[in-house]
Each structure stands twice: as C-alpha cells, then as structure tokens.
C-alpha positions as CSV (number, residue, x, y, z in Angstrom):
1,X,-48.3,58.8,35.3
2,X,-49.4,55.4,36.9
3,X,-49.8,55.5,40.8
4,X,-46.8,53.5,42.4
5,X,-49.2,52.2,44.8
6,X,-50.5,50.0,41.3
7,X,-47.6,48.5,40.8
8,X,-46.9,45.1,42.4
9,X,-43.1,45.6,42.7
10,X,-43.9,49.1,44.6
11,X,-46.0,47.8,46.9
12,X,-43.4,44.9,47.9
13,X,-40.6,47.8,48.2
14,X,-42.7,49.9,50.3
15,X,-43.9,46.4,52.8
16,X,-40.3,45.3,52.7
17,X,-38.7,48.8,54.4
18,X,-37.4,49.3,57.8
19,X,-39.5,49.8,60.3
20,X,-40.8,53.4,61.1
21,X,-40.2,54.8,64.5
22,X,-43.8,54.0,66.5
23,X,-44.5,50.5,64.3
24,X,-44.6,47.5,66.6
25,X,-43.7,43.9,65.9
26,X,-47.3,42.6,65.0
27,X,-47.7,45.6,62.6
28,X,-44.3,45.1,61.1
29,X,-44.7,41.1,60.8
30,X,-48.6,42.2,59.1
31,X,-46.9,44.7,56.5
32,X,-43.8,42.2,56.1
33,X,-46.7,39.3,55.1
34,X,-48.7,41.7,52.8
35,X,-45.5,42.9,50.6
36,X,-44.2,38.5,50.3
37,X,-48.2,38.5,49.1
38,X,-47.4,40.9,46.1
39,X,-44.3,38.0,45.1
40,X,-46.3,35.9,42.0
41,X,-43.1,34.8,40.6
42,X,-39.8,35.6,38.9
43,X,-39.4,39.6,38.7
44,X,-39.6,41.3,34.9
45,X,-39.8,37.7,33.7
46,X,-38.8,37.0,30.0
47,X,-36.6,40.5,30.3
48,X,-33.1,39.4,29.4
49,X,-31.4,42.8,29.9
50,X,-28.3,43.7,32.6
51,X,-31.0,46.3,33.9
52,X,-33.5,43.3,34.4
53,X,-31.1,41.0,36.0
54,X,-30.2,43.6,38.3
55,X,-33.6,44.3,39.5
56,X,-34.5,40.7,39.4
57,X,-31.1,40.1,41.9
58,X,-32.0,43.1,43.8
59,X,-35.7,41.7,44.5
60,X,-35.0,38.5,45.5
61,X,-32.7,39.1,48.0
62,X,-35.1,41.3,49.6
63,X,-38.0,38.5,49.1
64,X,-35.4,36.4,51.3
65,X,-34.4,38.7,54.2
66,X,-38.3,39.4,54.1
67,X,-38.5,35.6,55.1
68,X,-36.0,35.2,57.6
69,X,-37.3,38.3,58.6
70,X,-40.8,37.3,59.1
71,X,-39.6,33.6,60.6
72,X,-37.4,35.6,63.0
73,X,-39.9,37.9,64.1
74,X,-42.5,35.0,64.6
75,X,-39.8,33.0,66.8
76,X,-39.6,35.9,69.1
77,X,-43.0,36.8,69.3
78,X,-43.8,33.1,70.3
79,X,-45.8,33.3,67.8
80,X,-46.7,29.3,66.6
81,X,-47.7,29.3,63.3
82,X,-46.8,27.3,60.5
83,X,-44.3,29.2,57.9
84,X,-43.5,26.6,55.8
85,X,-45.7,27.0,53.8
86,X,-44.2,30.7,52.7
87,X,-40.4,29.3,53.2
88,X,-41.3,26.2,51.7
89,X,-42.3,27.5,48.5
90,X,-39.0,29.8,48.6
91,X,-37.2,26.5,49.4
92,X,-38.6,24.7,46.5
93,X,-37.1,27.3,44.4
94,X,-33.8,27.7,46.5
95,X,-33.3,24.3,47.9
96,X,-29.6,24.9,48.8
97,X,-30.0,28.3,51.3
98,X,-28.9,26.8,54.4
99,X,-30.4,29.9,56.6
100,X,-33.9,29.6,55.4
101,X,-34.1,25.9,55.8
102,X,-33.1,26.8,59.5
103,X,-35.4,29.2,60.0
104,X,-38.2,27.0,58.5
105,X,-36.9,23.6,60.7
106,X,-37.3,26.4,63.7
107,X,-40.5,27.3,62.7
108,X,-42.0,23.9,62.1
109,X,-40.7,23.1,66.1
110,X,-42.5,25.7,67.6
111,X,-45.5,25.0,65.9
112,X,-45.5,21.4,67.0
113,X,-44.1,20.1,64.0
114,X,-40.9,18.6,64.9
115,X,-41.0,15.5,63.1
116,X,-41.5,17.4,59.8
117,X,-38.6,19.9,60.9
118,X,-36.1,17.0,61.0
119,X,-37.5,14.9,58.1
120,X,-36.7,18.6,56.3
121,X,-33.1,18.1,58.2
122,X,-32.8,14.3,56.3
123,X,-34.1,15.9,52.7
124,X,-31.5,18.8,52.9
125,X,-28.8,16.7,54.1
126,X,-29.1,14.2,51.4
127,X,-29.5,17.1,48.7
128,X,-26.5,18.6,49.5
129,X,-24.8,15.2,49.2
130,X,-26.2,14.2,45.9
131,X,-25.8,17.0,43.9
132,X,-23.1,19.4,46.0
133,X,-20.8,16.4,48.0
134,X,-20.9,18.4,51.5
135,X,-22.3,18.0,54.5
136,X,-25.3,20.9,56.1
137,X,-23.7,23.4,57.4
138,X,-22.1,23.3,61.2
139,X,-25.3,25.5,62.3
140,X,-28.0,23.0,60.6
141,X,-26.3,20.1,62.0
142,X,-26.8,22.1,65.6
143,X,-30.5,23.1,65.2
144,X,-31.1,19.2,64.2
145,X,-29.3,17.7,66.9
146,X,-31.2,20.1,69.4
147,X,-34.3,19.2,67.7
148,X,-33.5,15.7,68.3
149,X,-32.4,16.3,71.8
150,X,-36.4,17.4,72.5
C-alpha cells in the first residue's frame, strides 16, 4: 500500500481542507500555499475516462477556491505581497474567471502595484470583447473604477 502522504493529489486534498479548530490565519494561508505547491499541471493528464474527468473537475475547482482563498486571506491580513504570480498562472489558463481576476487586480493594489492591476482591468476587458462580446462584469467594472479613484 503506498503512503497517501506520497501522493501529490493527497497532499493537495489534505492542504486544501477546512481549517481545524486552534489553526490561525498565518498557519492556514502557509498550509493553503504548500497544497497550490503540489499543483504541476492538469490532474490524471492523458486519462480520458468519466472517472478522470470527474476528478480532474473536482480538483480544479478546489485549486481555485484555494486561490481566492489564499488572495482573500492575504487582503485581510494586510498582508502586501505579490499573488499574481500564483493567480496569474491560474489566469493564463482561465482567462475568463471574472472572480480571480478581481482578487488578483486587489492584490496587485495592495502591494503597490496599481498600475499593473488596471492594465490587468484593460487586458480582461478587451478579452471578453474579442472573443465573448460582453462587457466585465458589474463588480470588475467597480474594483477598477475604485482603483482609478486612488
């Protein structure tokens, strides 16, 4: 029997639970960062079954409430480092998710980095034009304006 704790997709499970009664931010945000660290691509790539698909689904979405997670955690912890590196990668491969451009344009502010959160404003905006024919969101259009506003 192999050791779950050998297994990349284990480890990202076990970073990406609920917090435990007693576990503060800082340790959560440390575990949150060291299960996204176990992500080196797709999930069961090449495996073409229903099973497959399901875990790969399953994964991902966790992946992506482990980075609005993380970004949210940082925001209220004052805490000014730069996540776009982590969301932008995600973004490269998701281009379209609204929420985590938000959360990376939020991030980028409060690290001093406005200019680059709004130029990520101008790139969504004209992504969504070209290849959907809609506008950002009402919420993104708010978090740029206020951006502006600064």
């Amino acid at each position: 029997m192999v050791d779950p704790q050998a297994v990349d997709v284990h480890r990202f499970r076990a970073g990406t639970r609920p917090p435990r009664e007693g576990e503060d931010a800082a340790q959560v945000l440390r575990r949150l960062e060291a299960a996204l660290a176990e992500w080196t691509g797709d999930p069961l790539h090449g495996m073409q079954s229903r099973w497959a698909a399901g875990v790969r689904q399953d994964l991902r979405a966790r992946r992506r409430r482990c980075l609005i997670e993380i970004a949210d955690m940082s925001l209220s912890m004052q805490d000014r480092r730069d996540l776009s590196g982590l969301l932008g990668v995600y973004l490269t491969e998701e281009p379209f998710d609204e929420l985590v451009v938000e959360k990376c344009m939020l991030t980028l502010s409060a690290s001093g980095q406005t200019s680059r959160a709004l130029e990520l404003y101008t790139d969504t905006r004209v992504r969504l034009l070209d290849e959907l024919g809609i506008e950002p969101s009402a919420s993104l259009q708010k978090i740029n304006l206020e951006l502006l506003r600064q």
